[in-house]
mmJSON file of the N, C-alpha and C atoms, coordinates in Angstrom:
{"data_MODEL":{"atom_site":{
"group_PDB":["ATOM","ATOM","ATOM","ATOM","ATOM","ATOM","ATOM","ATOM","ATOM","ATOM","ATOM","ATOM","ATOM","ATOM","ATOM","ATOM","ATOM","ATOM","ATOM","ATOM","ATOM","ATOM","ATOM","ATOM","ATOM","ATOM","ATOM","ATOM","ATOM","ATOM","ATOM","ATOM","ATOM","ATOM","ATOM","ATOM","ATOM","ATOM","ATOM","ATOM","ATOM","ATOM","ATOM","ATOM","ATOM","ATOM","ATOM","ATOM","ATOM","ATOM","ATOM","ATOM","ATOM","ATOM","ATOM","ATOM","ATOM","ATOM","ATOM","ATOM","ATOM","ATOM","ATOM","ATOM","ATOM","ATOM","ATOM","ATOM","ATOM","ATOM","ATOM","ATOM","ATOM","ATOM","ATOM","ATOM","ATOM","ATOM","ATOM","ATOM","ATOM","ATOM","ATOM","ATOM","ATOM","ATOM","ATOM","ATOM","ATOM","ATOM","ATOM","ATOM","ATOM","ATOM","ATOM","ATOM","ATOM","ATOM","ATOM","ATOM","ATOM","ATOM","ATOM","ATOM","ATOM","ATOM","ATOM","ATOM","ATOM","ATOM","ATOM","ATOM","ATOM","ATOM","ATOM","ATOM","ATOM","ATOM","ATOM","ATOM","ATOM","ATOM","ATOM","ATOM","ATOM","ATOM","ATOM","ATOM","ATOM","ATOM","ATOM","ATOM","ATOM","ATOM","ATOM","ATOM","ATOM","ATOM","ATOM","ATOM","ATOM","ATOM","ATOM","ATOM","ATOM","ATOM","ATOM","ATOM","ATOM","ATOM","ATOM","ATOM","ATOM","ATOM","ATOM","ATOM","ATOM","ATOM","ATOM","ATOM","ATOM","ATOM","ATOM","ATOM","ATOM","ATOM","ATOM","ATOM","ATOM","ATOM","ATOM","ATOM","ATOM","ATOM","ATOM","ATOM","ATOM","ATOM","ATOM","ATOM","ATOM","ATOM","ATOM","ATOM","ATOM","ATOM","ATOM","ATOM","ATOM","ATOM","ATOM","ATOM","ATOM","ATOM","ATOM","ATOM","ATOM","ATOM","ATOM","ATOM","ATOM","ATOM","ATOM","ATOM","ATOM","ATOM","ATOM","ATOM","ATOM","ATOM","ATOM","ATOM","ATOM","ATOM","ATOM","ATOM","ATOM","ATOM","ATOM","ATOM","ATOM","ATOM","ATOM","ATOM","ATOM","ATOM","ATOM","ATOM","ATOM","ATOM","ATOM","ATOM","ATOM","ATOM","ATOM","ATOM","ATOM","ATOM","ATOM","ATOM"],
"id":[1,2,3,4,5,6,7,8,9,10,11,12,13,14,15,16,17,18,19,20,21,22,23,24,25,26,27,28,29,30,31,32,33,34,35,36,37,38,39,40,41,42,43,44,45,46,47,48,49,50,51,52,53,54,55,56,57,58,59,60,61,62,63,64,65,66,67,68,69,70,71,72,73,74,75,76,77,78,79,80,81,82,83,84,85,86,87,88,89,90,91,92,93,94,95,96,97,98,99,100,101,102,103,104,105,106,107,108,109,110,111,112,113,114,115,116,117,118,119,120,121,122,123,124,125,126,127,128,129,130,131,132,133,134,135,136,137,138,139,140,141,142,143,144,145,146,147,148,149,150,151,152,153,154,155,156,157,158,159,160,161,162,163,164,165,166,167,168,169,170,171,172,173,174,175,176,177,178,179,180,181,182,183,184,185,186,187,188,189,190,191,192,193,194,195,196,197,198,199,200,201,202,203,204,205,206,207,208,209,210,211,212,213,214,215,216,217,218,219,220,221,222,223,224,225,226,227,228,229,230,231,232,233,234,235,236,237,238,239,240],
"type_symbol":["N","C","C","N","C","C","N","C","C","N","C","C","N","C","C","N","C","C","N","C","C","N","C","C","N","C","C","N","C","C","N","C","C","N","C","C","N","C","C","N","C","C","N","C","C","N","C","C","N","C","C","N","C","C","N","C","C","N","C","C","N","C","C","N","C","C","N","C","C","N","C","C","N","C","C","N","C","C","N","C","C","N","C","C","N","C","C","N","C","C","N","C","C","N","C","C","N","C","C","N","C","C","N","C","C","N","C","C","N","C","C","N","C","C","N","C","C","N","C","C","N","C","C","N","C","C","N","C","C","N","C","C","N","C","C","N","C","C","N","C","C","N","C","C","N","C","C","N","C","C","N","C","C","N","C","C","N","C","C","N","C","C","N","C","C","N","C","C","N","C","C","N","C","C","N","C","C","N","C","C","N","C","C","N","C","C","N","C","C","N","C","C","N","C","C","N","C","C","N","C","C","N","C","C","N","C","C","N","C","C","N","C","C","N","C","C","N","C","C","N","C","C","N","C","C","N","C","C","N","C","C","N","C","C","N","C","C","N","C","C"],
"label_atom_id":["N","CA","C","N","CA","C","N","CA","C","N","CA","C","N","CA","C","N","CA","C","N","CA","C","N","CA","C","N","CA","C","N","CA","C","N","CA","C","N","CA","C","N","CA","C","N","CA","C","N","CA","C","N","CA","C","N","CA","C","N","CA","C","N","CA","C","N","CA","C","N","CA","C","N","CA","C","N","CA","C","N","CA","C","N","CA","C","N","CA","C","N","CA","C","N","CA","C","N","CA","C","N","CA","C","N","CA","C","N","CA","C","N","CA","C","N","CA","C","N","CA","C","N","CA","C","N","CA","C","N","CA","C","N","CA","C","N","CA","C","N","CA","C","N","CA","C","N","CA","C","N","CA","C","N","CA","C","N","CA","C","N","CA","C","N","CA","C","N","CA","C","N","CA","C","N","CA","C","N","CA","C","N","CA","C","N","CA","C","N","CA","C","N","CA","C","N","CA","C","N","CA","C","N","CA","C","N","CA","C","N","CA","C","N","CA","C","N","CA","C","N","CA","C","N","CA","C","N","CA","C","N","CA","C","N","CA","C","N","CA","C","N","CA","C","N","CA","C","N","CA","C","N","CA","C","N","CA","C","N","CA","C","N","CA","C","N","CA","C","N","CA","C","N","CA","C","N","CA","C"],
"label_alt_id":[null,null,null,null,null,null,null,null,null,null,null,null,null,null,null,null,null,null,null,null,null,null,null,null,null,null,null,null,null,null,null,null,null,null,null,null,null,null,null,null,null,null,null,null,null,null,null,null,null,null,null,null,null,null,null,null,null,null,null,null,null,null,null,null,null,null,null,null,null,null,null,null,null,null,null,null,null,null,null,null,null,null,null,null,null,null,null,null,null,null,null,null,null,null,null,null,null,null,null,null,null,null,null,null,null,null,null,null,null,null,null,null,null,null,null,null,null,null,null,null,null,null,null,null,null,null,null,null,null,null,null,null,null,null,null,null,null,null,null,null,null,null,null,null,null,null,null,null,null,null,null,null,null,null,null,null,null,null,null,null,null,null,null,null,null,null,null,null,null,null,null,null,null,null,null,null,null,null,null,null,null,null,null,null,null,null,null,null,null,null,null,null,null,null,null,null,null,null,null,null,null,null,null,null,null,null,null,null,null,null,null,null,null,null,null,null,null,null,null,null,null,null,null,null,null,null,null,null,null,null,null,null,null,null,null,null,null,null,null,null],
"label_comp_id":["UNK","UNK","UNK","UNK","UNK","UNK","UNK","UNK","UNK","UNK","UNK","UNK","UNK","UNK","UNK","UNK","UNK","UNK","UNK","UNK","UNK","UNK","UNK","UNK","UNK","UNK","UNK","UNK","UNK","UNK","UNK","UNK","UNK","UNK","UNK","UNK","UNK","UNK","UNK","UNK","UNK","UNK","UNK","UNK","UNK","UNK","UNK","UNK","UNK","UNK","UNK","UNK","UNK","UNK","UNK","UNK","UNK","UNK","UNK","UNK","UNK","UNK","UNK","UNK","UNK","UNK","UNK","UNK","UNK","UNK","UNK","UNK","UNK","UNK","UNK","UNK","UNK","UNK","UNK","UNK","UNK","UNK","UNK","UNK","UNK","UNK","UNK","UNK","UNK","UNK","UNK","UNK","UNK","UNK","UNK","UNK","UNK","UNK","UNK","UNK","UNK","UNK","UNK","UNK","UNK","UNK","UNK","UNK","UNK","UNK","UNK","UNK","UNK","UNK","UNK","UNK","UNK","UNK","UNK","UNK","UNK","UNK","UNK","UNK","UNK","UNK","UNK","UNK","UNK","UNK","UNK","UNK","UNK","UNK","UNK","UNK","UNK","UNK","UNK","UNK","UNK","UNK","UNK","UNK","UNK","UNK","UNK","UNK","UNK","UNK","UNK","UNK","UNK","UNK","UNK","UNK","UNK","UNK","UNK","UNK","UNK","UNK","UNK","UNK","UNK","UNK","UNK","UNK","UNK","UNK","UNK","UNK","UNK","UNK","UNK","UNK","UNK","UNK","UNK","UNK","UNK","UNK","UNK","UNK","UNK","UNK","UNK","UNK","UNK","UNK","UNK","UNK","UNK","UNK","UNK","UNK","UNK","UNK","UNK","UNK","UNK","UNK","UNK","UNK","UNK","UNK","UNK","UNK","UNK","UNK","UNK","UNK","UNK","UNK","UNK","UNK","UNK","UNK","UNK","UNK","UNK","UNK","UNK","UNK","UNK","UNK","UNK","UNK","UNK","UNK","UNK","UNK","UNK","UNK","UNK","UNK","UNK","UNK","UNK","UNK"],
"label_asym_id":["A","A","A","A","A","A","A","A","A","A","A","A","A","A","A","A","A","A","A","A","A","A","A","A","A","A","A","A","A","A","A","A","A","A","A","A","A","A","A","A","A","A","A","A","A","A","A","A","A","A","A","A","A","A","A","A","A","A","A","A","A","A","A","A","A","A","A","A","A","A","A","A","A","A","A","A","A","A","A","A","A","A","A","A","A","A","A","A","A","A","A","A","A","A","A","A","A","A","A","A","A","A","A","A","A","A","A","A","A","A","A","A","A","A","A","A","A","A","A","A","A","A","A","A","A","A","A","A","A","A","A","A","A","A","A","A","A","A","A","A","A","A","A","A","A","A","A","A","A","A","A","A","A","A","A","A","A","A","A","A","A","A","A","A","A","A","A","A","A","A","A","A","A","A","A","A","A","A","A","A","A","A","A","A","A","A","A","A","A","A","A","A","A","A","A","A","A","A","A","A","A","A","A","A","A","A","A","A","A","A","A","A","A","A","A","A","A","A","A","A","A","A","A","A","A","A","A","A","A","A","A","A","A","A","A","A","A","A","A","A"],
"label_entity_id":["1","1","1","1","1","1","1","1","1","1","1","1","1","1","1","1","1","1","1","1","1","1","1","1","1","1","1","1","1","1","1","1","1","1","1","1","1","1","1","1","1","1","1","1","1","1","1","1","1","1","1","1","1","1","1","1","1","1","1","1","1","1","1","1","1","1","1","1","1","1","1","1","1","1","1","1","1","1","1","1","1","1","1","1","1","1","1","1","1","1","1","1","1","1","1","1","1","1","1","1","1","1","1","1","1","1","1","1","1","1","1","1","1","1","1","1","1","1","1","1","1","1","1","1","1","1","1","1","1","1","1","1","1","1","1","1","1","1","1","1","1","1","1","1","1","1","1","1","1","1","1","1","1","1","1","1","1","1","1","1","1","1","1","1","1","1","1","1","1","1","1","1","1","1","1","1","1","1","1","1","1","1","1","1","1","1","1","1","1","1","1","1","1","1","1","1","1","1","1","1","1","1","1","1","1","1","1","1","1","1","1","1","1","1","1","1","1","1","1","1","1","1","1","1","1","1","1","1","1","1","1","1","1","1","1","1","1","1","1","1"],
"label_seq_id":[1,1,1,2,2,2,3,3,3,4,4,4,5,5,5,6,6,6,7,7,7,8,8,8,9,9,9,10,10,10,11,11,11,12,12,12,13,13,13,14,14,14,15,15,15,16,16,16,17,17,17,18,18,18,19,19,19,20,20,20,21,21,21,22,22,22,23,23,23,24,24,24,25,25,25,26,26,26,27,27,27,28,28,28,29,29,29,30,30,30,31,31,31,32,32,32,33,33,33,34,34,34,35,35,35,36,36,36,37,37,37,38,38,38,39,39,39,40,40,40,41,41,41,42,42,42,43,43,43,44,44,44,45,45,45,46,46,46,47,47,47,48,48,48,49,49,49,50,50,50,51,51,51,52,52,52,53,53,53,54,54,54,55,55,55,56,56,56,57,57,57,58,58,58,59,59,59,60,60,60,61,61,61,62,62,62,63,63,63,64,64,64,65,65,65,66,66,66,67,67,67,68,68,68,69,69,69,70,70,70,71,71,71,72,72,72,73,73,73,74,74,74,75,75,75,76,76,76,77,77,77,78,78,78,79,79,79,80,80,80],
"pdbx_PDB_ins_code":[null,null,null,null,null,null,null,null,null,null,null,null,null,null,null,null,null,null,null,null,null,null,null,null,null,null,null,null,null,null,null,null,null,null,null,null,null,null,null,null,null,null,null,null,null,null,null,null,null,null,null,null,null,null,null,null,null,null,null,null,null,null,null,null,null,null,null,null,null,null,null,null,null,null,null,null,null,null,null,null,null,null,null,null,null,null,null,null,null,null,null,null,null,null,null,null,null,null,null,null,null,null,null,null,null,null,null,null,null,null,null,null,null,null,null,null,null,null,null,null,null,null,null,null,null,null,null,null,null,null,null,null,null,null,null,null,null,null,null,null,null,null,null,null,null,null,null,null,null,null,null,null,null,null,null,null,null,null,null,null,null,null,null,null,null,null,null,null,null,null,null,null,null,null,null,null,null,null,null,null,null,null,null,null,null,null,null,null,null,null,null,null,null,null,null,null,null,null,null,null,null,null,null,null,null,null,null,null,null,null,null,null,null,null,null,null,null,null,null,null,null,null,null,null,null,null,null,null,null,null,null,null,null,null,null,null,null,null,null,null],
"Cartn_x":[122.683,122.226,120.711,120.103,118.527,118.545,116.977,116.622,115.548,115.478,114.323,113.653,112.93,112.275,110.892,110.713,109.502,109.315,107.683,107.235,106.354,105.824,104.795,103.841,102.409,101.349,101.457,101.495,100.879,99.51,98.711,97.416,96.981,97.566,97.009,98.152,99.468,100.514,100.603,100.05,100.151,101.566,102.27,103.562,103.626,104.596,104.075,105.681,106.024,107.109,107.615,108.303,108.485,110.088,110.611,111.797,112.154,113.254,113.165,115.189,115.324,116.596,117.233,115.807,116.054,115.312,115.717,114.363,113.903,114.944,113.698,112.623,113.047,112.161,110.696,111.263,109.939,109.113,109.793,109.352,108.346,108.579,107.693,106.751,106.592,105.671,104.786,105.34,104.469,103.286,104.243,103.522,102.804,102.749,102.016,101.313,100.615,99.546,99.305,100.954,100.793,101.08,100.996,100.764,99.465,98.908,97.066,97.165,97.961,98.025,98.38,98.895,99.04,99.064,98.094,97.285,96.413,95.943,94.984,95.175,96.398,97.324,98.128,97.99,99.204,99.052,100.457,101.811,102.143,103.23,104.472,105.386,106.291,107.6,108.588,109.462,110.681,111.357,110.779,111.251,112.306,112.336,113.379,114.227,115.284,115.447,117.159,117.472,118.325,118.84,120.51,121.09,121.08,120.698,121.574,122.371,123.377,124.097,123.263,122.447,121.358,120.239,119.252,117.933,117.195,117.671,117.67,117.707,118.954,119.109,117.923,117.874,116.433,115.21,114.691,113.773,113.114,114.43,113.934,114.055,114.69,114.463,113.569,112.865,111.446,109.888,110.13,109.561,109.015,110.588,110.525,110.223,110.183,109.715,108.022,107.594,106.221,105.591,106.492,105.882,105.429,104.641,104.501,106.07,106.885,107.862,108.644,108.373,109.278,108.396,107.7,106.283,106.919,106.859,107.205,108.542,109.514,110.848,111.047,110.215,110.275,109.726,108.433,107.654,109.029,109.65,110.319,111.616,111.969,113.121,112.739,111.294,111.094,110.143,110.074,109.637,110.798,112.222,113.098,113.471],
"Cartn_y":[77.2,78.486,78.586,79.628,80.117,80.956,81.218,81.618,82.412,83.787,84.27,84.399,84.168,84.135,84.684,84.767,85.395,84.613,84.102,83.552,83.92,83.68,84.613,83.704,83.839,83.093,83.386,82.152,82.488,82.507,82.024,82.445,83.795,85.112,85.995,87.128,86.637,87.32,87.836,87.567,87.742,86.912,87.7,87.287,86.59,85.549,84.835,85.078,85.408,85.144,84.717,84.234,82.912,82.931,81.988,81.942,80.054,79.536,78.348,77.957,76.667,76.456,75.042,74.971,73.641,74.652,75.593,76.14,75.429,74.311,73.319,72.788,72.459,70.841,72.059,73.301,74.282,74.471,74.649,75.144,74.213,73.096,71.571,71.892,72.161,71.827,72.829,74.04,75.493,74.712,74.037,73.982,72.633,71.887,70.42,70.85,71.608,71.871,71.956,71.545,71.162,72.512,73.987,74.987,75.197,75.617,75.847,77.586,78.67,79.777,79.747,78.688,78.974,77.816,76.941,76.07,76.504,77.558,77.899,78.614,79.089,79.624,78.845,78.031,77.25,77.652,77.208,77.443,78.486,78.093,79.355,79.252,80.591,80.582,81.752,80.926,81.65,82.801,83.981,85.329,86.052,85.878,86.287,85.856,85.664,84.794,85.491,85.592,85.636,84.652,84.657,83.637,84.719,83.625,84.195,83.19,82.958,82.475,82.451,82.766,82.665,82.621,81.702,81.901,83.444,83.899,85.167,86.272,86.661,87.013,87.086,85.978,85.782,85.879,85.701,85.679,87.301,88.438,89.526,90.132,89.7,89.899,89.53,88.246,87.989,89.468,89.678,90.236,91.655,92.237,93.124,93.383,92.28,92.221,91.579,91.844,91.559,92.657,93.714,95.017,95.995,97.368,98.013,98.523,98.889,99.845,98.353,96.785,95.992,95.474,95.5,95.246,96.145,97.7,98.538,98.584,97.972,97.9,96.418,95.599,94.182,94.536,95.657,96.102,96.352,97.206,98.187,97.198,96.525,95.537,94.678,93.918,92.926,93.822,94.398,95.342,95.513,95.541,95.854,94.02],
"Cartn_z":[108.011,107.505,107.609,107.745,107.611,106.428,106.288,105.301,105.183,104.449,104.982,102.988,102.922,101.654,101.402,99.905,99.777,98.348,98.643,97.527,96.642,95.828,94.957,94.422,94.335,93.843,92.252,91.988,90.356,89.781,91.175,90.875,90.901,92.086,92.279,92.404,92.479,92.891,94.201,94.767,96.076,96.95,97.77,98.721,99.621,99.566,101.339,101.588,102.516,103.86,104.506,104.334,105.548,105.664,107.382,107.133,107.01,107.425,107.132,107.031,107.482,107.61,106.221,105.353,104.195,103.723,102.888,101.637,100.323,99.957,99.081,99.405,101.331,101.713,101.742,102.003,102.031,101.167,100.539,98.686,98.391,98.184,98.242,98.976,100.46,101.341,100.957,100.584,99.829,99.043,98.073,96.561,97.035,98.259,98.159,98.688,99.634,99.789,101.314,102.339,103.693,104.525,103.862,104.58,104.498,106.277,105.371,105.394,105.303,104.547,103.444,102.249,101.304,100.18,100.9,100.058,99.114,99.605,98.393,97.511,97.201,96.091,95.451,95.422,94.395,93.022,92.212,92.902,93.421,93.767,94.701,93.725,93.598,93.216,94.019,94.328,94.776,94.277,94.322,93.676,95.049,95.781,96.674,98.059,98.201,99.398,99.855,101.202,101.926,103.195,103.337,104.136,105.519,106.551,107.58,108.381,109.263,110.002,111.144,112.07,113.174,112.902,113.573,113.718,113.978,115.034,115.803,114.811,113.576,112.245,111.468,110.985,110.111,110.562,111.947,112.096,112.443,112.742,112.674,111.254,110.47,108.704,107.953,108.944,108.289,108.685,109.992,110.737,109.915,109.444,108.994,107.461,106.782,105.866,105.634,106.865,107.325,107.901,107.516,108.029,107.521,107.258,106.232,105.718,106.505,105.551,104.91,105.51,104.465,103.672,103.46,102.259,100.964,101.338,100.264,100.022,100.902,100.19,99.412,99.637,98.625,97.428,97.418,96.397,95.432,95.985,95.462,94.406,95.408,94.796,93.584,93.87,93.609,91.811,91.562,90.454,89.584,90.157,89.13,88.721],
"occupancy":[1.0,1.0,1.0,1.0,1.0,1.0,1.0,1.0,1.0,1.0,1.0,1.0,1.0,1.0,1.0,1.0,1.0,1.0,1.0,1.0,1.0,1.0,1.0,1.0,1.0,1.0,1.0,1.0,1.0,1.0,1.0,1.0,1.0,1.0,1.0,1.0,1.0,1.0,1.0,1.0,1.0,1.0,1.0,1.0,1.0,1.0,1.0,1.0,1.0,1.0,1.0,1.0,1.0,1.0,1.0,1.0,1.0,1.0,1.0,1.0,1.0,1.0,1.0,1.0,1.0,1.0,1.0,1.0,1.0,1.0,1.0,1.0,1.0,1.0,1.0,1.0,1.0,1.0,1.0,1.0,1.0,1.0,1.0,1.0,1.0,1.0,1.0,1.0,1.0,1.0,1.0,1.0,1.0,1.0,1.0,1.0,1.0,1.0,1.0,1.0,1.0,1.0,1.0,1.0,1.0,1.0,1.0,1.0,1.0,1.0,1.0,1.0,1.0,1.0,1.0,1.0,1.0,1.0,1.0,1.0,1.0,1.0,1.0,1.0,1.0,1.0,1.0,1.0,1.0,1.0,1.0,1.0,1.0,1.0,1.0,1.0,1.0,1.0,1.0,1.0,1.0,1.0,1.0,1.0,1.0,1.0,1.0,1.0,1.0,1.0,1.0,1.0,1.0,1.0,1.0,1.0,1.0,1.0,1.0,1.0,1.0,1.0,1.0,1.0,1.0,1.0,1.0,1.0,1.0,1.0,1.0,1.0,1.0,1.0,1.0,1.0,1.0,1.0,1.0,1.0,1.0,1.0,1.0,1.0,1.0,1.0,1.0,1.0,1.0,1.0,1.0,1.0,1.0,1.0,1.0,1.0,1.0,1.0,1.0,1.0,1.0,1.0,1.0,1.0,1.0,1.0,1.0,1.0,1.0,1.0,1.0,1.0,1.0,1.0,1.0,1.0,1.0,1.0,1.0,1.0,1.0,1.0,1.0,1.0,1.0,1.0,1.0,1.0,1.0,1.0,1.0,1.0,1.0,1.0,1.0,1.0,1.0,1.0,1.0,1.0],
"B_iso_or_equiv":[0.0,0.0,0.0,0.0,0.0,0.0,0.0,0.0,0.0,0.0,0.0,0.0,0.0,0.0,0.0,0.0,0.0,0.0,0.0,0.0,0.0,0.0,0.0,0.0,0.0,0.0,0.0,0.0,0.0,0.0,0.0,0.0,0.0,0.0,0.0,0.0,0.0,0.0,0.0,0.0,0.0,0.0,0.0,0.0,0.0,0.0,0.0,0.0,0.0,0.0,0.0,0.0,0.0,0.0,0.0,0.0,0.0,0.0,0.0,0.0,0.0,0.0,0.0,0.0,0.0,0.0,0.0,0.0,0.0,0.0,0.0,0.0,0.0,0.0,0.0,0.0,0.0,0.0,0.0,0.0,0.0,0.0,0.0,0.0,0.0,0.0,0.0,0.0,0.0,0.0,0.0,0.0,0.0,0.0,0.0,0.0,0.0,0.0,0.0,0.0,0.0,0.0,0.0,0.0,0.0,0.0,0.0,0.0,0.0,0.0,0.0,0.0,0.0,0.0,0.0,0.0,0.0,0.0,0.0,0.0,0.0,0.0,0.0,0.0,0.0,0.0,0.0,0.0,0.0,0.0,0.0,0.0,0.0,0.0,0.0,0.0,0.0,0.0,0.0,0.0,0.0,0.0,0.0,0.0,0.0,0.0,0.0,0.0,0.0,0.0,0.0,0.0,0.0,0.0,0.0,0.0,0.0,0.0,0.0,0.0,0.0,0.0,0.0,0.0,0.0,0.0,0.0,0.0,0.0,0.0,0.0,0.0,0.0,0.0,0.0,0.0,0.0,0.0,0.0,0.0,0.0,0.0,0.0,0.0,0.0,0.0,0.0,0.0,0.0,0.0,0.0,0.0,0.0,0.0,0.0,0.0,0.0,0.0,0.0,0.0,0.0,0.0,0.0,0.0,0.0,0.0,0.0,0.0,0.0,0.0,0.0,0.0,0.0,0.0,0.0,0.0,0.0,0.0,0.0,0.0,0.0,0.0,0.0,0.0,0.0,0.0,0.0,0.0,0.0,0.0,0.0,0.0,0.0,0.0,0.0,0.0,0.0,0.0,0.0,0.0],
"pdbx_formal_charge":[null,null,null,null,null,null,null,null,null,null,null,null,null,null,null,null,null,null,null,null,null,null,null,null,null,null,null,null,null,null,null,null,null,null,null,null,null,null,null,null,null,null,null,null,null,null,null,null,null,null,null,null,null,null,null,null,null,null,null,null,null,null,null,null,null,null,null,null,null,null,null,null,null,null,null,null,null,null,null,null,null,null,null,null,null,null,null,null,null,null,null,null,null,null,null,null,null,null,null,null,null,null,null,null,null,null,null,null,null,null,null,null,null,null,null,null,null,null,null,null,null,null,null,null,null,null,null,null,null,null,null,null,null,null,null,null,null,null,null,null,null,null,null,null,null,null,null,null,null,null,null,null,null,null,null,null,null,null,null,null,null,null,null,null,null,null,null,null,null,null,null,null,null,null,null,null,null,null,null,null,null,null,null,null,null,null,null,null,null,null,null,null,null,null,null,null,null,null,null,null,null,null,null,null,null,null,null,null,null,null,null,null,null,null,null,null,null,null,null,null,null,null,null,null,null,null,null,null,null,null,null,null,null,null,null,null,null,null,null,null],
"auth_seq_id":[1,1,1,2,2,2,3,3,3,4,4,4,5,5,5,6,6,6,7,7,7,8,8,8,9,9,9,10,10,10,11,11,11,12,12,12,13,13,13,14,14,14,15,15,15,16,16,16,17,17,17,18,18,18,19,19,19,20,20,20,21,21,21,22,22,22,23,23,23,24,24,24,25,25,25,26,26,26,27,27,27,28,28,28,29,29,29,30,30,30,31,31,31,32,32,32,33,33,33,34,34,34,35,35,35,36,36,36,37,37,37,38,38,38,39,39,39,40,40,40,41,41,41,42,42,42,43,43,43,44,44,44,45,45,45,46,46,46,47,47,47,48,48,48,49,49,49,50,50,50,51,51,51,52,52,52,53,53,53,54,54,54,55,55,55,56,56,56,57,57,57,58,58,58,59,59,59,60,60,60,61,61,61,62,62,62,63,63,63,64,64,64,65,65,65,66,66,66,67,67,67,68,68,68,69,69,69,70,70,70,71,71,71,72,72,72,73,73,73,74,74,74,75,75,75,76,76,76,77,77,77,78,78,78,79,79,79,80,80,80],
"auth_comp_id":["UNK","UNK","UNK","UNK","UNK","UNK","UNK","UNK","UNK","UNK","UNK","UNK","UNK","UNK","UNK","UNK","UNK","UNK","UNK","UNK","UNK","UNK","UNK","UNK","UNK","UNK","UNK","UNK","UNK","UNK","UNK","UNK","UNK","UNK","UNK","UNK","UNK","UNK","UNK","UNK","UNK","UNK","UNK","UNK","UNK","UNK","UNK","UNK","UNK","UNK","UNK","UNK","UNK","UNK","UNK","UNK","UNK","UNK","UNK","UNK","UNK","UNK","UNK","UNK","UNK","UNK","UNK","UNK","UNK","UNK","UNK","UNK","UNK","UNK","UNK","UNK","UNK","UNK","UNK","UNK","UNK","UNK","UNK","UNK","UNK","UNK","UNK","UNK","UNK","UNK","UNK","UNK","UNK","UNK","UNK","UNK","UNK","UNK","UNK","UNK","UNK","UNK","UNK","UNK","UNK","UNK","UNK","UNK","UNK","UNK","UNK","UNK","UNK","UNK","UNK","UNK","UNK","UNK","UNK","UNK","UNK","UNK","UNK","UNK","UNK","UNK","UNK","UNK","UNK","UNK","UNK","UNK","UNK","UNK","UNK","UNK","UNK","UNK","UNK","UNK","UNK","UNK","UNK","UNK","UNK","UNK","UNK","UNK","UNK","UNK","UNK","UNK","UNK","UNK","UNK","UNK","UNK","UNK","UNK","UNK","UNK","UNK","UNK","UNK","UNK","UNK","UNK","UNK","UNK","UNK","UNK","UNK","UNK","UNK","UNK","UNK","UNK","UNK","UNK","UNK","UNK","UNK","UNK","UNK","UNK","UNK","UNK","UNK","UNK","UNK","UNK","UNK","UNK","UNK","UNK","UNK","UNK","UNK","UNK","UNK","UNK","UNK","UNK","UNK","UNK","UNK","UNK","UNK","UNK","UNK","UNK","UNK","UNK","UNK","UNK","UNK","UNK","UNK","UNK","UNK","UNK","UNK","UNK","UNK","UNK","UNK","UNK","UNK","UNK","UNK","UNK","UNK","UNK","UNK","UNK","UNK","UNK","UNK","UNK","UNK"],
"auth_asym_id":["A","A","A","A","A","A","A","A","A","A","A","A","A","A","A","A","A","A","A","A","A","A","A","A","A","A","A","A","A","A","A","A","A","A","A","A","A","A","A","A","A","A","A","A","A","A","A","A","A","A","A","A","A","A","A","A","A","A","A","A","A","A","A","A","A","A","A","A","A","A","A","A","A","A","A","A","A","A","A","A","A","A","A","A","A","A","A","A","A","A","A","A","A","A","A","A","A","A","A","A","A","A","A","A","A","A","A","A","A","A","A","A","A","A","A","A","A","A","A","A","A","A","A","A","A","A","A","A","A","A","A","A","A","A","A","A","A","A","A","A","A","A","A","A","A","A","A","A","A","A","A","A","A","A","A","A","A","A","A","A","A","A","A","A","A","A","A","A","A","A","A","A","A","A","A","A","A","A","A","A","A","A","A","A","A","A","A","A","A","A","A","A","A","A","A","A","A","A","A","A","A","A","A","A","A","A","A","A","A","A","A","A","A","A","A","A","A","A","A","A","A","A","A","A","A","A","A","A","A","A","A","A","A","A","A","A","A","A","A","A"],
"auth_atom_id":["N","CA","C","N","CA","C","N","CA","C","N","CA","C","N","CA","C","N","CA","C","N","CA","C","N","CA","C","N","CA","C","N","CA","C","N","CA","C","N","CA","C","N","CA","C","N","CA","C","N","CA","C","N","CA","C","N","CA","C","N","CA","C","N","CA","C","N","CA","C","N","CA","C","N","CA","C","N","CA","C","N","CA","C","N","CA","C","N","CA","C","N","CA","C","N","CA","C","N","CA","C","N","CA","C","N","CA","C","N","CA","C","N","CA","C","N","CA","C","N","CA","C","N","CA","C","N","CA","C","N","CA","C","N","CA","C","N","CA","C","N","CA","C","N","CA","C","N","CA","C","N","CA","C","N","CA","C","N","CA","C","N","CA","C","N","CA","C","N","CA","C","N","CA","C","N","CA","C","N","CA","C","N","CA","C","N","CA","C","N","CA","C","N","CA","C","N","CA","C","N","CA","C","N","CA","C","N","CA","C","N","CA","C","N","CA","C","N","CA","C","N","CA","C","N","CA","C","N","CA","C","N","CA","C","N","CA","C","N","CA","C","N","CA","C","N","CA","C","N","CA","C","N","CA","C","N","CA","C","N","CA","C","N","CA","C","N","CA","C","N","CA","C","N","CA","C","N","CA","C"],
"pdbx_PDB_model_num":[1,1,1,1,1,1,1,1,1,1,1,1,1,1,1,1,1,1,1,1,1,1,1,1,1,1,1,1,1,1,1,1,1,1,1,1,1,1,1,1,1,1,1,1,1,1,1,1,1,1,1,1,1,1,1,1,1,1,1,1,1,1,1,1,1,1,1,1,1,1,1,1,1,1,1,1,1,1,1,1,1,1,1,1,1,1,1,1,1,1,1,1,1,1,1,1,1,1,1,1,1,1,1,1,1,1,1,1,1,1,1,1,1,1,1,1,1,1,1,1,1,1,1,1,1,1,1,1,1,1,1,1,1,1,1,1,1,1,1,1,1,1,1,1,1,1,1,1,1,1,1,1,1,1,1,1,1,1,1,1,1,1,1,1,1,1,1,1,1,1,1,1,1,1,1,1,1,1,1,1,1,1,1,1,1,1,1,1,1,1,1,1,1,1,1,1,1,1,1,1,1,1,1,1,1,1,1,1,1,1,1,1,1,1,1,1,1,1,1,1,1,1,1,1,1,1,1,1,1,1,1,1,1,1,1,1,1,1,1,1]
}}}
């Protein structure tokens, strides 16, 4: 399975994106410090995440949630 997720700074609240096929071994690598986009936010927390069955799947679900109209529909979700 893949995974397309969205994490949240607890320093600034700010979103990171990402997709990924182990989303713990990720989660870890978030919060240890071995991404250099989001080292300088620690922590991360896992406020949203979806399965897909293909790479191909997720990686255009990441895309689009890297876009303006999927920015404002995570806004939108991720508020209720």
């Amino acid at each position: 399975m893949y995974y397309v997720y969205v994490l949240k700074s607890e320093v600034d609240g700010r979103l990171y994106k990402g997709m990924t096929n182990n989303l713990q071994k990720r989660i870890v690598e978030h919060n240890s410090g071995k991404n250099k986009s989001t080292k300088g936010f620690l922590p991360w927390v896992l406020v949203y995440k979806e399965e897909f069955k293909t790479s191909v799947e997720a990686r255009a679900r990441e895309k689009y949630y890297k876009s303006g109209i999927g920015r404002e529909f995570l806004k939108s979700i991720l508020k209720n």
